[in-house]
N, C-alpha and C positions, 0 to 999 in steps of 0.2 A: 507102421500105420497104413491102413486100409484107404485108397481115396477110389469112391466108385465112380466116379465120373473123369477120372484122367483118361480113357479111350478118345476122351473127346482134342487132346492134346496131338492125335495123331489124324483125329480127323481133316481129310483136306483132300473133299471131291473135288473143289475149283480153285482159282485162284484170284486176288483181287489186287488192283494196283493203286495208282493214285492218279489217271488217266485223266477219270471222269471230272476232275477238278476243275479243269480246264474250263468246262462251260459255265463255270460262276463268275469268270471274266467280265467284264465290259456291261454290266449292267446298267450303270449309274448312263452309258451312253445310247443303250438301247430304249432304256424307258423314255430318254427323252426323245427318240427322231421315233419309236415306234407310237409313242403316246400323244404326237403331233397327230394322229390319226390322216397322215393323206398317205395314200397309198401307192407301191412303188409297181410301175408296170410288167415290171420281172421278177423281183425278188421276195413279192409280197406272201409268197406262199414258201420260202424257202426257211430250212431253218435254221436258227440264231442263235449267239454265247447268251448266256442269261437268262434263261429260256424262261425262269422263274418268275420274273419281276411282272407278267402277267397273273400265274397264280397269286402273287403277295397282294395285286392290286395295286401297285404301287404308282401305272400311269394314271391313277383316281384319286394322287398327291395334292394338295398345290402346290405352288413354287414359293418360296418367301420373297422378298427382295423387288417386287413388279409393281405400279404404281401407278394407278390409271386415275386418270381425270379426266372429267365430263366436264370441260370447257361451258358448253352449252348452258347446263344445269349445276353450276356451280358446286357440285361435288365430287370427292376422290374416293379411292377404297384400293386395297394390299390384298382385297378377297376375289382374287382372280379364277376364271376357272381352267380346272388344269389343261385342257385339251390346248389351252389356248396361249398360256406359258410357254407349254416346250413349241408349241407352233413358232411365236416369237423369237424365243431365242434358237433356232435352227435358221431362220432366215438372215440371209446376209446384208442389213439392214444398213445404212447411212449412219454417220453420226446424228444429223439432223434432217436431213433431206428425205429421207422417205414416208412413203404415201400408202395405206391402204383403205379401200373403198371397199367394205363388206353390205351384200347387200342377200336378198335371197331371192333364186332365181323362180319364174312365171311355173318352170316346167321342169321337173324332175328332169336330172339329167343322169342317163345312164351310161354306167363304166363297164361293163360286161366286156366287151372285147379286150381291156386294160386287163382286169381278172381273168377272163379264160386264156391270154397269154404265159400271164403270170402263174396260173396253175399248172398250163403247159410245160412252161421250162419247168417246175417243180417234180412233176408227173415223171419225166424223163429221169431227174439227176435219181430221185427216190427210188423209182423206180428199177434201173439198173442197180441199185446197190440192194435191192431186194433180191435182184436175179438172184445178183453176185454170192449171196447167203444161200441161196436155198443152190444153187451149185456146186459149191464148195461147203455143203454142206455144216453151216455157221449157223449153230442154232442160235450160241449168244448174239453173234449177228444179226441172225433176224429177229429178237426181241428189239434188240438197241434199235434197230432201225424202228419197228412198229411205233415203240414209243415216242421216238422224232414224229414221227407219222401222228401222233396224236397229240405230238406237243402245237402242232401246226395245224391241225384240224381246230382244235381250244383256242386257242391263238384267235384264230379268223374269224370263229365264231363272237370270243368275246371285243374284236375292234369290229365288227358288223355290229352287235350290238350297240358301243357307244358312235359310232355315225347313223344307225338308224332312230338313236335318241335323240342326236342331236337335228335328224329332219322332224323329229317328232314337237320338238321344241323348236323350231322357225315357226314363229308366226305368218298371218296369209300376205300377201305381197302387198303392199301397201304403197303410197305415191314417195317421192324422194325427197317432198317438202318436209319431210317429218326427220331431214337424216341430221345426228347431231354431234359437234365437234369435241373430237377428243384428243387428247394426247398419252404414250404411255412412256415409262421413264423407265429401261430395264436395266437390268446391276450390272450391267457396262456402263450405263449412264446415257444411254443410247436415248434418244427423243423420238415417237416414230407415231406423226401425224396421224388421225385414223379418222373417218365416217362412219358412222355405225347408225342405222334406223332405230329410232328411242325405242321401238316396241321388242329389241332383239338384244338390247344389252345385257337385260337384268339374264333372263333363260339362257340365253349362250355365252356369254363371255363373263357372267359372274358366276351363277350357279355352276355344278358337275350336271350333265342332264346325266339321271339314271334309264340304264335298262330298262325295255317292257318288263321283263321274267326277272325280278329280282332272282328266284329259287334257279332256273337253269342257267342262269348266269353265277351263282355262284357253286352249282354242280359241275359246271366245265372249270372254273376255275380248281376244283378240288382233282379233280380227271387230270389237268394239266400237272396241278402240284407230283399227283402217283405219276403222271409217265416221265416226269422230268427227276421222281428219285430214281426210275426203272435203268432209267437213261445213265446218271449218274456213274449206278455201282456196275452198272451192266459192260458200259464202254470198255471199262480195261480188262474186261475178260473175252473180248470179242476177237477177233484173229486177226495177225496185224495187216494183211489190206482192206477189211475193214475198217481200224482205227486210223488207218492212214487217211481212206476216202473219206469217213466222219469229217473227221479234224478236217480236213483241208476245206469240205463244202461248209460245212459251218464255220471256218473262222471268214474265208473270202466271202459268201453271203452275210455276214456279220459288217465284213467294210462296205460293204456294197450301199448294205442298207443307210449307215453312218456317213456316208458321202450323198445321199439322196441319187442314188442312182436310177433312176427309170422315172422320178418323181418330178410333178408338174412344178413344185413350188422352187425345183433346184436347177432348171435350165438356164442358159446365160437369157438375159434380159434381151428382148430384142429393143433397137433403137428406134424412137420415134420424132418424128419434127411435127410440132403443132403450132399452132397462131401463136402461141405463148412462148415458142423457142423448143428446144431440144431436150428429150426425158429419153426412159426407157422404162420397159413394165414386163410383167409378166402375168396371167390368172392362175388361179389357184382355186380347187373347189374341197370343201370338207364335205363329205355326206353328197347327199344327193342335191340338193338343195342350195347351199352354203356358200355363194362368189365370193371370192376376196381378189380385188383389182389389185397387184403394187405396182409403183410407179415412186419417181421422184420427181419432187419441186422443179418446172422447165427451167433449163437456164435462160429462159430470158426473163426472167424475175430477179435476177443479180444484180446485185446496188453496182450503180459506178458511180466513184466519189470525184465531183468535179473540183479542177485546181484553182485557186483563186488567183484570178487576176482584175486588169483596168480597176483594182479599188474592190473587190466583190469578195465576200466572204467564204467564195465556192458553196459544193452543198453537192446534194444527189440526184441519182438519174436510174430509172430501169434500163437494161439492156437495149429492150425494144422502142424506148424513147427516144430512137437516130443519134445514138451514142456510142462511139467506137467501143466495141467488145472486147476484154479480157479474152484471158488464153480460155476456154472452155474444158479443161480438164482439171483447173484450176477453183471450184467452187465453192461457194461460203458453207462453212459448216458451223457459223454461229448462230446461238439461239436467239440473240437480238432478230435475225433476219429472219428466223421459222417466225418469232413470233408475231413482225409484222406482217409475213406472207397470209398467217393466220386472219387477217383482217378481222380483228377482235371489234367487240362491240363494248363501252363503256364498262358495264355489270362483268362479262367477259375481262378484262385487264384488271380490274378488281377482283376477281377471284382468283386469278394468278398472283394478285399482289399479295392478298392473305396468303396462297399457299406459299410463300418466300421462292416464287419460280421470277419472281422479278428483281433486280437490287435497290438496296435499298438507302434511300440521300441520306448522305453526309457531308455537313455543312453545305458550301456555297456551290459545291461541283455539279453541277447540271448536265454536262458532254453525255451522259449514256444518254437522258431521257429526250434530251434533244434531238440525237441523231435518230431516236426512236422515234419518236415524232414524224421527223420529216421524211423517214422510210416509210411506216406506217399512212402519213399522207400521200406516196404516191401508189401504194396499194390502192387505198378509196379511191384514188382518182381513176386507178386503169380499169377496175369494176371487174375484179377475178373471178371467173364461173366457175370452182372446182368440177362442179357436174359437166359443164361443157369441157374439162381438160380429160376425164376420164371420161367421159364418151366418145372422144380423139382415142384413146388408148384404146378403148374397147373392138374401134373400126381399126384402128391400126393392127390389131393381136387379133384379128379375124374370130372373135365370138361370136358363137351362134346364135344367141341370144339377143342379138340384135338385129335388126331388119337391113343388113348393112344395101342392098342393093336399092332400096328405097331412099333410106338416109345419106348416102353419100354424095349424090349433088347437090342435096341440101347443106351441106353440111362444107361442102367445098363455097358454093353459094353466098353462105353466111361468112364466111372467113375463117370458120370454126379449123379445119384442116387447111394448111397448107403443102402439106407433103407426107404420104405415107406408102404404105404399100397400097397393091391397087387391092378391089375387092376379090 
């Protein structure tokens, strides 16, 4: 029998391996720390396992399992938006103690120097292994590389994209009487205080903000999809110092990114002492636009349970109420004490009550709601300014966006700071 196409059984100009596999790695971890949208000052332009999960869209997910309450306005919602998800769960958050204060900055604040570094080191590593191909004359070389080369151009373009959406979607700056109290509950079970200005929840932290160019946003995505298969089948026919240098820049740029390396939201926390006792914070900006203060509850808001004596039924004390201090490394990480820190307003404690974030009596036993009680009363009584603890942080973490040389002997003046860095 005749078969007129078995020449093709012997055809075999090149050869293909199973090399290129390698980069479907680590996706599920890239889409989260790359879909956080903050940018890393080195490795931002370098390129990444998974390269795809931009083409899929897949940082344009939500997250299941996230739980936000508006304290304030008595409602909750699971309809998170994504940029803001993996934001959360990448930061290393408190069981209950942490804090952030989102607000939007007066003045565009530009990162150009952070990006022309980051493109810098990019420039260099690509660059040399472009030599390196057209030297040794590696033609599949230099394809695999071109296509890195445009998996990383697509890339930038489309997280430029959802950050310049997300400046598009901050409303104009508005006064901070308007800021209102949240909590979010994420599938650690993590509790993490938050301020949010009413007029900024709904457009950034629930909705996706879309792209200007819906169409060239998703024509880089489709660019990125072709160089990432070019990529794929191309890799293991490339020459092995090639595939050496490949592999090796993209799996360490791949940790880099996954540890927040160069990134503002991943530096150690610096420490601060305010009127309120001892925290630590760091800023964080998404987009141009977008402040996020973190910070935790000071310890001198830590209950000390006094012991009963002379006949007295004991009872509690803030730290800063001339009561001997616990150990300070040692802090409460009950939600009893968030929620009195909370200094909840009547409608407030009722709407945690429906949501079952309160417990609920059984029989005669009173002991929770009482100790709640009497925490809770020495909150009202010490008259807690969150805005005044985070504009301690602010001067402490040397922000530019504030008038620090003006405000700081005011602000020492007032008793607002007790001890920070200087200006």
């Amino acid at each position: 029998m005749h078969y007129p196409w078995r020449a093709l059984t012997a055809w075999k100009p090149f050869r293909l391996d199973a090399l290129g596999l390698i980069t479907l790695l680590g996706a599920e971890d890239i889409d989260q720390w790359v879909g956080r949208l903050v940018p890393s000052r080195w490795v931002e332009y370098m390129p990444l396992l998974g390269m795809y999960v931009i083409a899929a869209g897949r940082i344009q997910r939500k997250a299941p399992s996230f739980i936000l309450y508006n304290i304030s306005q008595g409602i909750y919602t699971t309809d998170c938006a994504a940029w803001f998800t993996r934001w959360v769960q990448c930061q290393n958050f408190q069981a209950t103690r942490s804090i952030v204060y989102w607000e939007i900055g007066r003045k565009r604040r530009s990162q150009w120097v952070d990006h022309f570094i980051a493109a810098s080191v990019s420039s260099c590593i690509m660059g040399f292994l472009v030599l390196m191909n057209i030297l040794s004359r590696d033609i599949y070389g230099l394809v695999n590389t071109l296509a890195i080369i445009t998996t990383i151009f697509t890339r930038a373009y489309v997280l430029s994209a959802h950050r310049n959406s997300i400046d598009r979607s901050t409303p104009n700056f508005a006064p901070g009487n308007q800021t209102e109290k949240l909590i979010v509950i994420t599938p650690d079970s993590k509790v993490v205080t938050m301020f949010i200005h009413k007029s900024s929840i709904v457009p950034l932290f629930i909705r996706n903000p879309t792209p200007s160019s819906t169409l060239v946003y998703k024509v880089s995505c489709w660019i990125n999809w072709l160089a990432f298969g070019v990529h794929v089948v191309i890799l293991g026919m490339a020459s092995l110092p090639t595939q050496i240098y490949t592999v090796s820049v993209i799996i360490v740029s791949s940790i880099l990114i996954c540890v927040g390396f160069g990134c503002a939201d991943m530096g150690r926390p610096q420490p601060i002492v305010t009127k309120d006792g001892k925290t630590r914070g760091y800023i964080c900006w998404i987009g141009s636009r977008l402040k996020a203060t973190v910070f935790e509850w000071p310890s001198g808001l830590e209950f000390k349970r006094l012991d009963a004596h002379a006949g007295t039924a004991g009872g509690w004390k803030l730290w800063t109420d001339d009561c001997p201090r616990s150990d300070p490394d040692r802090l409460s990480t009950r939600r009893m004490d968030l929620y009195a820190w909370l200094d909840l307003t009547m409608e407030e404690e009722q709407s945690l009550d429906k949501w079952d974030l309160l417990p609920q009596k059984r029989g005669e036993d009173t002991s929770w709601s009482d100790e709640f009680k009497a925490k809770q009363a020495l909150v009202k009584a010490r008259g807690l300014s969150m805005w005044t603890i985070k504009q301690s942080v602010d001067l402490a973490l040397g922000d530019g966006t504030i008038m620090k040389s003006r405000l700081w002997a005011e602000y020492q003046h007032q008793g607002v700071i007790s001890k920070t860095v200087e200006p």
